[in-house]
C-alpha positions in Angstrom: 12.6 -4.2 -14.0 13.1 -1.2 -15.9 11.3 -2.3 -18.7 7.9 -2.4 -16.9 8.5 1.4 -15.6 6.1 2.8 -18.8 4.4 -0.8 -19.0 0.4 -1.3 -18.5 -1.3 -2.4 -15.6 -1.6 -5.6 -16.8 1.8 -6.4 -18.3 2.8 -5.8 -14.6 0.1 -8.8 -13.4 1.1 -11.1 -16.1 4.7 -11.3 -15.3 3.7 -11.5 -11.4 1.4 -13.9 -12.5 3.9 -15.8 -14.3 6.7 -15.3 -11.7 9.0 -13.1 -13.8 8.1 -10.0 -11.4 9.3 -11.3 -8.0 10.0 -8.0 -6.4 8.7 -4.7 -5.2 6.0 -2.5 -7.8 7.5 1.4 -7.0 8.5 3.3 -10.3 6.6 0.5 -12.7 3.6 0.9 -14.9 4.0 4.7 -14.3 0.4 6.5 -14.0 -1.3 3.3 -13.4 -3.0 2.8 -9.6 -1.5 0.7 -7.4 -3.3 -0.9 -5.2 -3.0 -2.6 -1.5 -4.6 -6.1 -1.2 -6.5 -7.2 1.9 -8.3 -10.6 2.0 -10.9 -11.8 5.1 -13.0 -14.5 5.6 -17.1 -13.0 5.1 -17.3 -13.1 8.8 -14.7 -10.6 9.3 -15.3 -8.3 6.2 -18.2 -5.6 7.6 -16.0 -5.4 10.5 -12.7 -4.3 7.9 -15.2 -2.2 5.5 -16.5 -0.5 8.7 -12.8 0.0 9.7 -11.8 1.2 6.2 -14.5 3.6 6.5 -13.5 5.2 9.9 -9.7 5.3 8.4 -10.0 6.9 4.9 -6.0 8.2 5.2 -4.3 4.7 5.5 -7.4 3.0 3.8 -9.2 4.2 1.7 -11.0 1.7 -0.5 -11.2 1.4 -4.3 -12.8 -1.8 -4.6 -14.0 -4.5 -2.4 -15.1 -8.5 -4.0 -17.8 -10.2 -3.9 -17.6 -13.5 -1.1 -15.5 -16.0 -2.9 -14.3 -14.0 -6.2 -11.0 -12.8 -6.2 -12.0 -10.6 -9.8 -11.7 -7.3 -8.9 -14.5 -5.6 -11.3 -14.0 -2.0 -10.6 -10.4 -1.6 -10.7 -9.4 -4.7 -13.2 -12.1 -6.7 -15.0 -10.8 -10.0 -16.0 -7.6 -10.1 -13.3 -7.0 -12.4 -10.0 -5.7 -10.9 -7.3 -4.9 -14.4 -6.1 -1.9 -14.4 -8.6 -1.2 -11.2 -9.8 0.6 -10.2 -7.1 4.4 -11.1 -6.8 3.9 -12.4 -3.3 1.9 -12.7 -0.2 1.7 -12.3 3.3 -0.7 -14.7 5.2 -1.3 -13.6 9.1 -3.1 -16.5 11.1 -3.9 -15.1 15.0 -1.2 -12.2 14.5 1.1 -14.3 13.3 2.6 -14.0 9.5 2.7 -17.8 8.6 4.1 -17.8 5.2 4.2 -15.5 2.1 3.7 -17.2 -1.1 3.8 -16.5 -4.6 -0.2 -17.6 -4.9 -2.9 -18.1 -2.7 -4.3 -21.0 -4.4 -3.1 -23.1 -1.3 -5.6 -20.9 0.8 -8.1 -19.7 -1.1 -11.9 -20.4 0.3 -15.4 -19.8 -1.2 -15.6 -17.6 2.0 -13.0 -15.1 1.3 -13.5 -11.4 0.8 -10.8 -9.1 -1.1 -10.4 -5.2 -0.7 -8.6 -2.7 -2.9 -6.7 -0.1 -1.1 -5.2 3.2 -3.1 -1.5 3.5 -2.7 0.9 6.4 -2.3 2.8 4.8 -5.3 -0.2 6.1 -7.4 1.0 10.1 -6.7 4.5 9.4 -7.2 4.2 9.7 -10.8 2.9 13.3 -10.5 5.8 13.9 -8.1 8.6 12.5 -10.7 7.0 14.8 -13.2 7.3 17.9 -11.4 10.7 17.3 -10.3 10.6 16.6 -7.2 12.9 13.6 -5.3 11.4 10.3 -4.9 14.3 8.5 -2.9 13.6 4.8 -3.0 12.8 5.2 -7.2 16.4 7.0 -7.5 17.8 3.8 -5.6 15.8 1.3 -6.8 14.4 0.0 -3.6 11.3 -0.5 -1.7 9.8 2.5 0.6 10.4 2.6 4.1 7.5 2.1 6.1 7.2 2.4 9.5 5.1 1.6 12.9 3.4 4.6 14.4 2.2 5.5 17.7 -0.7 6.9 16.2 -4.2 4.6 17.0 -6.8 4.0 14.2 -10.2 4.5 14.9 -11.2 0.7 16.1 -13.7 -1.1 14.1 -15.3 -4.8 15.4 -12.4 -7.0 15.6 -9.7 -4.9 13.8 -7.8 -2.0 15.7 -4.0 -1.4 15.8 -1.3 1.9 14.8 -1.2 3.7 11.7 1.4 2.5 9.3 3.5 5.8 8.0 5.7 5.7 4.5 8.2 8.2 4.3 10.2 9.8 1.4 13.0 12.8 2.1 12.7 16.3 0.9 13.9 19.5 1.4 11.1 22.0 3.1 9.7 23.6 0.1 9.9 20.6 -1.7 7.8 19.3 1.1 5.2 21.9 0.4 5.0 21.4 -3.4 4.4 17.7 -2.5 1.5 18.0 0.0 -0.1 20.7 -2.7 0.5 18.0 -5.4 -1.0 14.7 -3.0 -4.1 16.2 -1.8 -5.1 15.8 -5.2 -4.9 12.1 -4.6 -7.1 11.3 -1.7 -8.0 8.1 -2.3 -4.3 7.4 -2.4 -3.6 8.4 1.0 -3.6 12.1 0.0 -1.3 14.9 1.8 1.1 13.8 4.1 0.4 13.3 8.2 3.5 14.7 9.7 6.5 16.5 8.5 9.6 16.8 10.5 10.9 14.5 14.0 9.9 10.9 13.7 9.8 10.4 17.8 7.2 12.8 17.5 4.5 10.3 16.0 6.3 7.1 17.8 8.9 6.2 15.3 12.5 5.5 16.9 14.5 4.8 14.5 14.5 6.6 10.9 17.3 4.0 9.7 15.7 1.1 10.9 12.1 0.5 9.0 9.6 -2.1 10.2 8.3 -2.4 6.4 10.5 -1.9 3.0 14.6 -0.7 2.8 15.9 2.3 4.3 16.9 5.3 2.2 19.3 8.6 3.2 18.3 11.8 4.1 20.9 14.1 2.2 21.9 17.7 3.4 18.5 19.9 3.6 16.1 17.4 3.8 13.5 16.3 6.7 11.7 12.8 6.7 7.6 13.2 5.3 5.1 10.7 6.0 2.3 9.7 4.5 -0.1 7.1 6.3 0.3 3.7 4.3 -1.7 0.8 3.5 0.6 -1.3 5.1 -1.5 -0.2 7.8 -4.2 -3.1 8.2 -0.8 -5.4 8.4 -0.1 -3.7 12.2 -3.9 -4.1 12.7 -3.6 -8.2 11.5 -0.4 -8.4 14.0 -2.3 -6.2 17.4 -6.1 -7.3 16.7 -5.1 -11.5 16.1 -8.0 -12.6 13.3 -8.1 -16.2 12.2 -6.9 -15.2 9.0 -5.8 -11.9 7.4 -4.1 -12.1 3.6 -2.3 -9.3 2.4 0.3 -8.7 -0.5 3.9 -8.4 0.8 4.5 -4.6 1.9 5.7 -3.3 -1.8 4.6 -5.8 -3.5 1.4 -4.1 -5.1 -1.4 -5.0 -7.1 -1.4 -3.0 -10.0 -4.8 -1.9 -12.0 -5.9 -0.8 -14.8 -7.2 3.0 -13.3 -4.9 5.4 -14.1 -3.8 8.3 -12.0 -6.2 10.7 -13.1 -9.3 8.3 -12.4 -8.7 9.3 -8.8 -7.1 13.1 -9.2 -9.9 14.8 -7.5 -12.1 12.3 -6.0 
């Protein structure tokens, strides 16, 4: 998929679209926001705006449907999130039940969609000041990981925090958190530096979400809380019905990076 690493946002949904993009979204359409997809029936979606609103770090919203429309009008006029994504993840009661290419098969007049930012979105300002983005360099997904850290509950939906992680050295790790919490509505500077037992993570090499990458010589594991996130909520809280895009698997928009630099 190098060829879609300096395409446009919606090159990237067209070939998703079309089934030509089948994997992962990390290093394409550089400076173009990524987004996390999160569909609920209208019943359910004060309850998940409320709970986006008490989380801003794992979720903070860019854009959020009107019941029934799967256009997303702030973020990309004209697209639909029910096939520009390279695949799904449906969760019925907890449980993930499938994880197609489409959500024609389940799409109702009653469904909401929200738009969560993405660390993806700051990894382009990383790259260009030179600092490592493992899972780019080996042309995998990011680990992401379980936490033992709660979200605030909201209605129905409550569950852990859901951490990505990408290695650097220390003062790499500085430069990094001075260069994210430009980003805040893509997760913005990390939540934990340092021992992954210390926010409930047991296993470094072993990710619930994504591939595993190595920590070379000099380098800690940094987390940044992920929206991945309401996923763990859709698996602890049980809705009906909870559609997300496969962890990776991103929608991508039309905003670029600097639309959110600063907000």
């Amino acid at each position: 998929m190098q060829h879609l690493r300096h395409a446009i946002g919606s090159e990237v949904r067209r070939q998703a679209a079309s089934g030509e993009l089948t994997g992962p979204t990390p290093g394409l359409a550089l400076g173009y926001v990524q987004a996390n997809l999160v569909v609920v029936p209208r019943e359910l979606a004060f309850d998940f705006l409320l709970f986006c609103q008490r989380n801003p770090k794992p979720c903070p919203l860019l854009d959020v449907t009107e019941p029934g429309s799967a256009e997303p009008r702030l973020v990309a006029p004209g697209a639909d999130f029910r096939t520009d994504v390279a695949r799904y993840c449906i969760y019925q009661h907890g449980e993930l039940v499938d994880e197609p290419t489409d959500l024609h098969r389940w799409w109702r007049d009653d469904l909401v969609g929200f738009l969560i930012g993405c660390s993806f979105t700051f990894e382009s300002a990383l790259l260009q000041a030179g600092l490592p983005v493992r899972h780019i360099e080996c042309g995998c997904n990011v680990p992401m990981y379980r936490t033992g850290i709660p979200c605030r509950p909201a209605g129905v939906f409550h569950g852990p925090m859901v951490v990505s992680m990408r290695p650097m050295t220390p003062a790499q790790a500085v430069r990094a958190t001075q260069i994210c919490s430009r980003f805040p509505r893509a997760h913005g500077a990390p939540v934990h530096f340092g021992d992954p037992a210390a926010i409930g993570i047991r296993e470094l090499g072993r990710p619930d979400f994504g591939d595993p990458v190595e920590l070379q010589p000099g380098e800690i594991p940094i987390f940044w809380a992920c929206g991945v996130t309401p996923q763990a909520v859709a698996m602890e809280a049980k809705p009906p019905l909870l559609i997300t895009h496969k962890p990776g698997h991103m929608f991508v928009t039309d905003l670029r990076d600097t639309d959110l630099e600063g907000e």
